[in-house]
N, C-alpha and C positions, 0 to 999 in steps of 0.2 A: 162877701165876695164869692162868687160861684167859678167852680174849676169849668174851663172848657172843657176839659178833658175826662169827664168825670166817666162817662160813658166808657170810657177806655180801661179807666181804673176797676168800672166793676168788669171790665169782660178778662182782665188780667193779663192788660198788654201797656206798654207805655208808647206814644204815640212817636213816629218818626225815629224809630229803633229798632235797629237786626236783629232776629233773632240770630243763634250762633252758627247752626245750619244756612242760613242766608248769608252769615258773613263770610263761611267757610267759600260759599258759592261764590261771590263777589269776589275774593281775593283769587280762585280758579279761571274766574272770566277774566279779571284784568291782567293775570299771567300772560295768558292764553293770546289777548289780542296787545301784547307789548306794550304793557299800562296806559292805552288807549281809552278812555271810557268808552263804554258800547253806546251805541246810538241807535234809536230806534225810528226807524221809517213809519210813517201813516199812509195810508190806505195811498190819496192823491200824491203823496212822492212815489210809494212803490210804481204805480201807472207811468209818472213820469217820470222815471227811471228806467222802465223795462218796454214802454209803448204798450204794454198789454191793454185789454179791459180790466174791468173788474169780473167780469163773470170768468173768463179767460184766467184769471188770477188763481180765483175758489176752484175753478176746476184743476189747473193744471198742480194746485196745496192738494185736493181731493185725491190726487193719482198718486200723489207722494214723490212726483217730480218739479216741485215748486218749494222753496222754503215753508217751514209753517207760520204761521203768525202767532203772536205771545200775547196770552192777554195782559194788559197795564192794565186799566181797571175791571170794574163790574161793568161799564159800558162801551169800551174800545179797545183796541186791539193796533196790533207794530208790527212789525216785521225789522228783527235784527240785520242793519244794512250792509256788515259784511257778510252775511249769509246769502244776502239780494245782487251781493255784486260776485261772491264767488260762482254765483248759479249765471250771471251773464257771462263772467270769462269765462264759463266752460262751453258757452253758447257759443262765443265767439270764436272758440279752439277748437269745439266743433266741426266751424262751419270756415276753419283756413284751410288754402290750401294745400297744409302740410297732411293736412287729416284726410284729403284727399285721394292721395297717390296710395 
């Protein structure tokens, strides 16, 4: 019988496990968002969420006034949706007419 895992075994990791630094981090984020699991946006929610483009998106990450994106893997990439939605209410607190006067 052959380990799936075997690959894992020679690089010195066990598969679908924290490390302790990772775990330290996890149990920081779910404090943080009131044991909420974080949820991670892709590219077409953040668009429709926010009306942006996508170019409009990288640019406005680029200036550092746009959330960053997180990579999940080696091929794709999130953006954490409280960070997506705290960046619209400030758009929209912005643009009340309290901030007006």
């Amino acid at each position: 019988m052959t380990n799936s895992y075997a690959g894992a075994a020679r690089h010195g990791s066990t598969p679908n496990r924290f490390d302790e630094r990772s775990t330290d981090i996890l149990r920081q984020d779910t404090q943080a968002t009131g044991n909420r699991p974080i949820r991670m946006l892709r590219l077409a929610q953040v668009i429709d969420a926010t009306g942006l483009g996508k170019t409009t998106i990288y640019e406005l990450q680029a200036e550092g006034t746009f959330p960053k994106r997180v990579k999940i893997t080696s091929h794709s990439v999130g953006w954490v949706e409280a960070e997506v939605q705290a960046w619209l209410a400030n758009r929209i607190k912005d643009c009340s007419p309290a901030s007006a006067r």
